[in-house]
C-alpha positions as CSV (number, residue, x, y, z in Angstrom):
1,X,92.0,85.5,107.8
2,X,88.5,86.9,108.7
3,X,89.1,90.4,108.5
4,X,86.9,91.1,105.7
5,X,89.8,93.6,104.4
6,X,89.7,92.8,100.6
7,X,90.9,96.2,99.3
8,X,94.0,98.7,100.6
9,X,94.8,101.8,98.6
10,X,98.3,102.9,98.6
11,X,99.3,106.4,99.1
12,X,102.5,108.3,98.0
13,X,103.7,106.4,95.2
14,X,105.9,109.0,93.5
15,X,108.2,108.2,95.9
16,X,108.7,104.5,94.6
17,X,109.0,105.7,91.2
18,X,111.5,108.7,92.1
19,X,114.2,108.1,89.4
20,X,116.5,107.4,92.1
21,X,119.2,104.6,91.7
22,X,117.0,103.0,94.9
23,X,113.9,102.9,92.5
24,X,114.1,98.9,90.8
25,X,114.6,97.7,94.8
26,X,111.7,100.1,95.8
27,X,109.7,98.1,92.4
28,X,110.7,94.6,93.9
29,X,109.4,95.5,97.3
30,X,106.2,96.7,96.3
31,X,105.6,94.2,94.2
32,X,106.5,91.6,97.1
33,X,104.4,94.0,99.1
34,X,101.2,93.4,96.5
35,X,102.0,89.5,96.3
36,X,102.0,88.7,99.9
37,X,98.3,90.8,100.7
38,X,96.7,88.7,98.2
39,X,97.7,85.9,98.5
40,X,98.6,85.7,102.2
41,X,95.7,88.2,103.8
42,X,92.5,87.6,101.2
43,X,93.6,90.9,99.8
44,X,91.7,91.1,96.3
45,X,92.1,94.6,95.1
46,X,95.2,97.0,95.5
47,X,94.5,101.1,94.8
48,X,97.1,103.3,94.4
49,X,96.1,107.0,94.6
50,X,97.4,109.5,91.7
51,X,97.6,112.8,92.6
52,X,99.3,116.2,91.7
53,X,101.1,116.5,95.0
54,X,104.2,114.9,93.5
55,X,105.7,118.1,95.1
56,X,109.1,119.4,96.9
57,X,108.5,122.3,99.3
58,X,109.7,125.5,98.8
59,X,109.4,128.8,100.1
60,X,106.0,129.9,99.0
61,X,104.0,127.0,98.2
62,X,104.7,123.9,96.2
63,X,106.7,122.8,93.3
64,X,105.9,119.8,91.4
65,X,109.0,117.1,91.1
66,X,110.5,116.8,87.5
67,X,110.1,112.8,86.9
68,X,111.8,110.9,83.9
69,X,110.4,110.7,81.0
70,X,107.7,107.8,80.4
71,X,108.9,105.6,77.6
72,X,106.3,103.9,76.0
73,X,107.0,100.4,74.8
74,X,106.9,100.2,70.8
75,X,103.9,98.0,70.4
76,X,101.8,101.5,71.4
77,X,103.8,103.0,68.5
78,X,101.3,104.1,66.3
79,X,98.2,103.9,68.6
80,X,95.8,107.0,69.6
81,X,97.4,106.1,73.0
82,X,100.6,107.0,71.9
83,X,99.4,109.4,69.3
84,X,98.0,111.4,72.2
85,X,100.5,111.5,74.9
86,X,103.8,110.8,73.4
87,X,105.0,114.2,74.4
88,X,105.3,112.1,77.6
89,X,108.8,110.8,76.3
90,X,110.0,114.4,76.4
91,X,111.3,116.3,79.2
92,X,108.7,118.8,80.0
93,X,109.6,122.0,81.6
94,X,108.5,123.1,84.5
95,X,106.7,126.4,83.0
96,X,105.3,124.5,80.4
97,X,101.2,124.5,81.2
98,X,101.4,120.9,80.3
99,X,103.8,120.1,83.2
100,X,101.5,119.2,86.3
101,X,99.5,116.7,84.0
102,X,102.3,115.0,82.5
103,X,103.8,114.4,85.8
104,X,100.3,112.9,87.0
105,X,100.3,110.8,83.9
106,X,103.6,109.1,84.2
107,X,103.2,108.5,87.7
108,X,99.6,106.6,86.3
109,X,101.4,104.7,83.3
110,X,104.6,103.6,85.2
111,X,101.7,102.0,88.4
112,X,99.4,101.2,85.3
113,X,102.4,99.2,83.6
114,X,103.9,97.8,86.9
115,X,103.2,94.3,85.7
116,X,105.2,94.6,82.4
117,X,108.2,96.3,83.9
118,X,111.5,94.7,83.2
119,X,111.8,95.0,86.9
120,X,111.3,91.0,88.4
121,X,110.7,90.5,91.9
122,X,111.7,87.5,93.9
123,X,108.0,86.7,93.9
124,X,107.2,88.1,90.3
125,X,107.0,84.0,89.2
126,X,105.0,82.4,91.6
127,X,102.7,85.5,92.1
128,X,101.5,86.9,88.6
129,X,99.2,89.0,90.6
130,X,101.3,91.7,91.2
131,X,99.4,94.5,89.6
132,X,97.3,97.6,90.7
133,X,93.8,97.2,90.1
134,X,92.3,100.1,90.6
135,X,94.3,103.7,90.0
136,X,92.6,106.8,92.0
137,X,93.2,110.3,91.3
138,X,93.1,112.3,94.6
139,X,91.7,115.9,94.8
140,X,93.1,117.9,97.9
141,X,91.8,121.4,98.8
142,X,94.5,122.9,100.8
143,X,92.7,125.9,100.7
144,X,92.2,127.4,104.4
């Protein structure tokens, strides 16, 4: 293809990893998804935006979604990694001050660890490029 399109960002990824009993076929598509821009359409790099508008509406604003806990794989047992965000494993309350962040830093492990999900696409084999490259957080001022 001469496009010259080497780089898409995608947008609204809390709603693949929603906790829903949809969410491992939601994994396998995106990951086909990723697979077939790079190596059908000279796609090099894949974004995914992070950002805190992981929301539901309600009546006078927003309210951040409560996401399943992240569970970090053992071999980060022991790590500052782990050391410093293992409260992620936890279900954090929604009027905890920590909640808004921990909800951003899920969603950024579970797109940061897409590759080593247990979650094989048809593709997964043939296409070990699967991954996000690049993870952007997104700052909105809905202020008007």
């Amino acid at each position: 293809m001469e496009n010259h399109i080497t780089y898409i960002a995608l947008y609204d990824m809390a709603n693949i990893f929603d906790g829903s009993s949809q969410q491992a076929n939601k994994i396998i598509a995106l990951k086909n998804f990723i697979c077939k821009a790079k190596s059908n359409y000279c796609i090099k790099y894949v974004g995914a935006s992070v950002k805190l508008d992981t929301y539901l509406p309600i009546k006078n604003g927003f309210a951040l979604r409560q996401t399943p806990p992240f569970i970090f794989d053992t071999t980060f047992h022991g790590t500052e990694l782990y050391d410093s965000l293992r409260y992620l494993e936890d279900t954090i309350p929604s009027d905890d001050a920590r909640f808004a962040v921990a909800e951003m830093l899920k969603l950024s492990l579970r797109i940061a660890f897409l590759n080593n999900s247990s979650i094989s696409s048809v593709a997964w084999t043939q296409c070990p490029q699967e991954n996000v490259d690049i993870l952007l957080t997104e700052c909105i001022n809905r202020s008007n």
